[in-house]
C-alpha positions in Angstrom: 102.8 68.6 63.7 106.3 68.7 62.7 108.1 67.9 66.0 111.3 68.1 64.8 111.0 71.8 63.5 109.6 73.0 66.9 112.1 71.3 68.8 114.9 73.1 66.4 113.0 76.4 67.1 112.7 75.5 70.6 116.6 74.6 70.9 117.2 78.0 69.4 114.8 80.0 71.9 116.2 78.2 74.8 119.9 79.3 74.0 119.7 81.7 75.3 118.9 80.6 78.5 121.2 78.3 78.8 123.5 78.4 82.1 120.6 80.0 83.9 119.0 78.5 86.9 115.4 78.3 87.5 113.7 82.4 88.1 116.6 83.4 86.4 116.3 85.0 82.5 116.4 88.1 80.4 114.3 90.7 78.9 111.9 90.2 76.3 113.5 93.0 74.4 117.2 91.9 73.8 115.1 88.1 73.3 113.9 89.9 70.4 116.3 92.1 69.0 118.8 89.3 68.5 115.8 87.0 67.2 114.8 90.0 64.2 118.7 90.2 63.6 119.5 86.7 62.7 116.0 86.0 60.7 116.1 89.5 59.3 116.1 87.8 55.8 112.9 85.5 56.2 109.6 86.9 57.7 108.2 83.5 58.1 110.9 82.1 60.2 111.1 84.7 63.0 106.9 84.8 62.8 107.5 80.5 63.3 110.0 81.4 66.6 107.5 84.1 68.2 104.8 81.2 67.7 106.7 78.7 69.8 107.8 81.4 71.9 104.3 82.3 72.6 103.3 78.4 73.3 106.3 78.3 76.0 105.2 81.1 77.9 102.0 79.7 77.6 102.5 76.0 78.4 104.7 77.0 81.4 108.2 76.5 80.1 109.1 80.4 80.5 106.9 83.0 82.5 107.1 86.7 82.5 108.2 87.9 85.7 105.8 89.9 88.2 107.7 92.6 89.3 108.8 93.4 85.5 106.6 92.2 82.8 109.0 92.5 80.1 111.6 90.3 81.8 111.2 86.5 80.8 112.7 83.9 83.5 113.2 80.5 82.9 110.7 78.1 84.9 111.3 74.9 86.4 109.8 73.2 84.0 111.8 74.9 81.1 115.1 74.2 82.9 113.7 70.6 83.0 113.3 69.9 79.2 116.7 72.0 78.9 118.7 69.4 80.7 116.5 66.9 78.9 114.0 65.1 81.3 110.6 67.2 80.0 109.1 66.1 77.2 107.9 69.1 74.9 104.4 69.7 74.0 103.8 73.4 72.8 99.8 73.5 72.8 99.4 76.5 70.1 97.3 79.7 69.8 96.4 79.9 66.0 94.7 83.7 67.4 98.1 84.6 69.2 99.6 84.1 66.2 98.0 85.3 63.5 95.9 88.5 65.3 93.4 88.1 63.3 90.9 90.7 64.4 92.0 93.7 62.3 93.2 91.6 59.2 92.1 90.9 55.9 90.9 87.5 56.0 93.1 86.8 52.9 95.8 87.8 54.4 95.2 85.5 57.7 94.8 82.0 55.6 97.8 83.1 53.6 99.6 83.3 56.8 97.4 80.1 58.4 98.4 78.2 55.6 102.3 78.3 56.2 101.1 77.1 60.2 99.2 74.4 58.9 99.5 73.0 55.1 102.6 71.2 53.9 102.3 68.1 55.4 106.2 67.8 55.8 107.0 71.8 56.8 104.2 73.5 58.3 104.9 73.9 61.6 101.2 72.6 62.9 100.0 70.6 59.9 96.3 69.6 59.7 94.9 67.0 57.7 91.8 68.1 55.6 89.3 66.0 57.7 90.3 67.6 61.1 89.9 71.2 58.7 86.8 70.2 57.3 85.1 69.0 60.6 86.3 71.8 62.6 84.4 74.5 59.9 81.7 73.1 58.9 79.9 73.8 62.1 80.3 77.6 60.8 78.7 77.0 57.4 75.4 74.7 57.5 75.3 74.3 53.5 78.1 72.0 53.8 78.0 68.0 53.0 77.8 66.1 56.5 81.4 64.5 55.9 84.6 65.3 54.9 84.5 62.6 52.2 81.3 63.8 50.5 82.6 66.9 49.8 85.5 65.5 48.3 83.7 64.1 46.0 81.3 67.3 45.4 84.6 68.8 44.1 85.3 65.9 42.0 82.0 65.8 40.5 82.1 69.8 39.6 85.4 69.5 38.1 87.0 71.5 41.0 90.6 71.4 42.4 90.8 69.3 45.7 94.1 70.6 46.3 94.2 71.9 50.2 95.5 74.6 50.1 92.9 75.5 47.2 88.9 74.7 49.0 90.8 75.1 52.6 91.1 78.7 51.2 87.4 78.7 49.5 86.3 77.6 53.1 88.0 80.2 55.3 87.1 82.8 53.2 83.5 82.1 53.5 83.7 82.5 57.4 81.9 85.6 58.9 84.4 87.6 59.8 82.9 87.3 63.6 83.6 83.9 63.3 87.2 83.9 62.2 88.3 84.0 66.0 86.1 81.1 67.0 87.0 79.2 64.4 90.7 79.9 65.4 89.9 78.6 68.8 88.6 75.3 67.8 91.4 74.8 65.3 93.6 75.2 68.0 91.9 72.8 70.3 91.9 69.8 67.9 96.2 70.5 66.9 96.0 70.5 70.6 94.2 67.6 71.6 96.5 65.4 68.6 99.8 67.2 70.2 98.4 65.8 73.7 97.4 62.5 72.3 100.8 62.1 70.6 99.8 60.6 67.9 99.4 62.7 64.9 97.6 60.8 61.6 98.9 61.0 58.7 96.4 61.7 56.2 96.4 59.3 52.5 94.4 60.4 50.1 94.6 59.8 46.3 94.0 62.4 43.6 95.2 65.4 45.5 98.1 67.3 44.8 99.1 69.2 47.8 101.0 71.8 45.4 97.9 72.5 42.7 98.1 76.0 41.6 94.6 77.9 43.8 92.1 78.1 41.3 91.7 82.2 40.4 88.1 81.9 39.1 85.1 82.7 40.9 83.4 80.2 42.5 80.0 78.7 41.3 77.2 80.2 43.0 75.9 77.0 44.2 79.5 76.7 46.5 80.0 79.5 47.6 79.2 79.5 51.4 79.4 82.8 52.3 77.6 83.8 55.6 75.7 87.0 55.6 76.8 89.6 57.7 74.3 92.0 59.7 73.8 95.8 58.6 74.3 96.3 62.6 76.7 99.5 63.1 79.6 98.4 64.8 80.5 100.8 67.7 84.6 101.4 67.1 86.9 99.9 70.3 90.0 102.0 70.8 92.6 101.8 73.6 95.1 104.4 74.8 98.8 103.0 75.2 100.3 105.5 77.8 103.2 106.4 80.5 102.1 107.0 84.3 103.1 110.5 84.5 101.2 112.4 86.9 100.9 115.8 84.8 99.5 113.7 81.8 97.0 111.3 83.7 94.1 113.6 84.0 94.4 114.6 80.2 94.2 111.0 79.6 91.5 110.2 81.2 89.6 113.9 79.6 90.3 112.6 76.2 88.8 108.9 76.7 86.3 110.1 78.7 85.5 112.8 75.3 85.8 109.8 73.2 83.1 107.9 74.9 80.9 110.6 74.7 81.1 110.4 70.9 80.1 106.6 70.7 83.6 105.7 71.0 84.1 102.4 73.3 87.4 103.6 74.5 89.3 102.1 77.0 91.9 102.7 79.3 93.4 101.2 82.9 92.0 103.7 84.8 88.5 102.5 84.4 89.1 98.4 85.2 88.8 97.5 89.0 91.2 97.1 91.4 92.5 93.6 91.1 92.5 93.7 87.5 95.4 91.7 85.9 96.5 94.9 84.2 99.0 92.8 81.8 96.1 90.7 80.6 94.0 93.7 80.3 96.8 95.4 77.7 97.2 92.3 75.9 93.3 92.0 75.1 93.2 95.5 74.3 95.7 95.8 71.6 94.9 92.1 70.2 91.2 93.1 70.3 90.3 96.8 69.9 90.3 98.6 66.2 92.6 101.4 66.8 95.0 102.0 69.4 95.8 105.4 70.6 100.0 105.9 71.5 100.3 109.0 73.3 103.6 110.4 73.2 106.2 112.0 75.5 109.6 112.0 76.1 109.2 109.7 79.1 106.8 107.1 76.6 109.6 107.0 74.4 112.2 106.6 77.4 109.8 103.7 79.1 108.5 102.0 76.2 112.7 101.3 74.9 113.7 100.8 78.4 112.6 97.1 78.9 110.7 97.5 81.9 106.7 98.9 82.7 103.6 98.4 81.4 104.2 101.2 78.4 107.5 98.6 77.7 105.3 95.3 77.5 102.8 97.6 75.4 105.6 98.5 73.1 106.7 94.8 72.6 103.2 94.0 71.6 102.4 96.3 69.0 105.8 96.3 67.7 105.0 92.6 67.1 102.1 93.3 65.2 103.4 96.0 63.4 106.2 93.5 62.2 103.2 91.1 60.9 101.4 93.5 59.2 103.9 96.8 58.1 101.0 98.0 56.4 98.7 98.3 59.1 97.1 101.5 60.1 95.8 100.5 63.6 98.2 102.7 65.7 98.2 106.2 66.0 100.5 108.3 67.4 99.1 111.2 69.2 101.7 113.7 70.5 101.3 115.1 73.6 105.0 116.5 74.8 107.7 117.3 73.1 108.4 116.2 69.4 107.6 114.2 67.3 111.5 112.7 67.4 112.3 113.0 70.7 108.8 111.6 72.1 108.3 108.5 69.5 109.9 105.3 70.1 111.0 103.3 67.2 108.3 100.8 67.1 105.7 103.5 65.5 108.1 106.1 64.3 107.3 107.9 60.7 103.5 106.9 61.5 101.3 109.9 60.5 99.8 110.7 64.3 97.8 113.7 65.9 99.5 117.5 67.7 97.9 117.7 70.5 100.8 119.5 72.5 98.9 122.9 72.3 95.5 122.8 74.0 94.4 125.9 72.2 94.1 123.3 69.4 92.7 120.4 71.2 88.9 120.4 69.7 90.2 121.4 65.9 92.2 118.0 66.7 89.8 115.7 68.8 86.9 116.4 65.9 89.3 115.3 63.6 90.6 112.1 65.4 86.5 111.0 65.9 86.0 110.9 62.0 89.3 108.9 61.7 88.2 106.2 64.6 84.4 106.1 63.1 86.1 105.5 59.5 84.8 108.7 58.1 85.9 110.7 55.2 88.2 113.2 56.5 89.2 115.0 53.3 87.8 114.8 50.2 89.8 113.2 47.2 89.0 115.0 44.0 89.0 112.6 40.9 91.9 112.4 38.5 91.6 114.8 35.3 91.4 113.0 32.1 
């Protein structure tokens, strides 16, 4: 763990808290804009500050506030290690931070690898033995011990760079397993960051720089897990403002949705009691799609700072920011236009019309094929 880059990070969060007493704070949203503004320049340093800021919230340092869940107030225990009589230990969500569910798997180990492979930078670094130990329950065809395999790499000419069979490894993971595996590799930075005392791994004949081997691996190593043929049953969410004239078109279109073998899932059908901010955080970190269904008010809460369609926003504007590419959220326009209805988080996103209800089925049909991953239009080949 690289204390001393955490604290730095830490420091830097906790400006701007400083001359605030305990329950006092700021929203989440100016937290952010002034974080994206001065790390505008390097992805990985503002993805390294919403880690920490995620492990603060977590471990108790700051808290979002009941009565508006995008305002963050600083606890007592954050205005304790402010004025410098808490010690810091930011346990870590590897799954917080990477959101793993609905990305390649390539692109999470690129990402897990900044989090946890230079010995000297990463901001969580793991040693090979804690990796090794903590996957191998994932794929039996391993050797029982970190060292044996070691020296299967050795003896079939293969790199044992890190950041080279650490790849190999993840890669082989079931996809349903990347989150568990997440989990566990969590608990054992976790249990070192409680234990304060971090090894320092030694071992000879490994360059932690070694270029990653392009070449296929043997057939004999490769570990790859077999995935069932079972038809996976899409999970979609609807990100949406209270607005009384809207709410029972809401609930038509998930109820429609479900009808079509769509797990779709919205607040109105959790149980009173719910922790309804949990609930929106599992949904967007968990589901496949997620439905954004626009109107002038969405637009007017979600860039307000304050309501559930706010603390929605924040969320998927964070993942958006981790992966631009991502085609997870749809817009579906329901009031107004497209400009005037689409906060900036998911603007220019190519979205459903569904202000006319003349046109609702022509659209709905169309939105099923898209969250069941079928072909929509057909793509005629190139002409020689």
């Amino acid at each position: 763990m690289n204390q001393n880059k955490i604290k730095n990070i830490t420091d830097s969060i906790f400006n701007f808290f400083k001359d605030y007493k305990v329950g006092q704070g700021l929203f989440f949203n100016t937290i952010r804009f002034k974080a994206e503004e001065q790390y505008k320049n390097n992805r990985l340093q503002l993805s390294e500050l919403y880690i920490v800021f995620n492990s603060l919230l977590g471990n108790g340092y700051l808290e979002i506030s009941e009565e508006s869940k995008q305002f963050v107030r600083l606890t007592q225990r954050g205005f304790d290690y402010l004025y410098g009589d808490e010690v810091l230990m930011p346990f870590v969500s590897l799954n917080d931070a990477l959101y793993s569910k609905n990305r390649k798997q390539e692109e999470v180990y690129n990402e897990l690898w900044n989090y946890i492979g230079k010995e000297n930078d990463a901001l969580f670094y793991v040693k090979g033995s804690v990796f090794y130990d903590t996957i191998k329950t994932y794929l039996i065809t391993l050797p029982p011990n970190y060292g044996l395999y070691i020296e299967s790499l050795k003896k079939q000419g293969k790199s044992t760079s890190r950041v080279s069979w650490y790849r190999e490894l993840f890669l082989s993971l079931n996809t349903n397993d990347v989150t568990s595996f997440l989990d566990k590799l969590s608990d054992a930075i976790n249990l070192e960051i409680q234990q304060g005392t971090p090894e320092l791994e030694v071992i000879t004949d490994i360059s932690e720089n070694a270029p990653v081997s392009s070449e296929t691996p043997d057939k004999d190593l490769t570990l790859m897990s077999v995935a069932s043929n079972v038809e996976k049953v899409p999970h979609v969410f609807i990100s949406y403002a209270w607005e009384e004239k809207h709410d029972d078109w809401v609930l038509k279109l998930s109820n429609n949705l479900r009808a079509k073998g769509i797990n779709c899932q919205i607040d109105k059908y959790q149980p009173y009691g719910t922790d309804l901010v949990k609930f929106m955080r599992d949904e967007i970190r968990n589901s496949d799609k997620g439905l954004v269904l626009l109107t002038p008010q969405y637009k007017k809460k979600a860039e307000s700072g304050r309501g559930g369609a706010s603390y929605e926003g924040s969320i998927m504007s964070h993942a958006i920011y981790n992966e631009q590419s991502t085609t997870k959220f749809i817009p579906l326009l329901r009031e107004g236009l497209f400009e005037l209805s689409c906060p900036d988080f998911i603007s220019g996103r190519k979205g459903f019309d569904f202000t006319d209800d003349n046109l609702y089925e022509n659209e709905f049909i169309t939105l099923v094929k898209v969250l069941k991953g079928e072909l929509v239009i057909d793509i005629p080949d190139l002409g020689k």
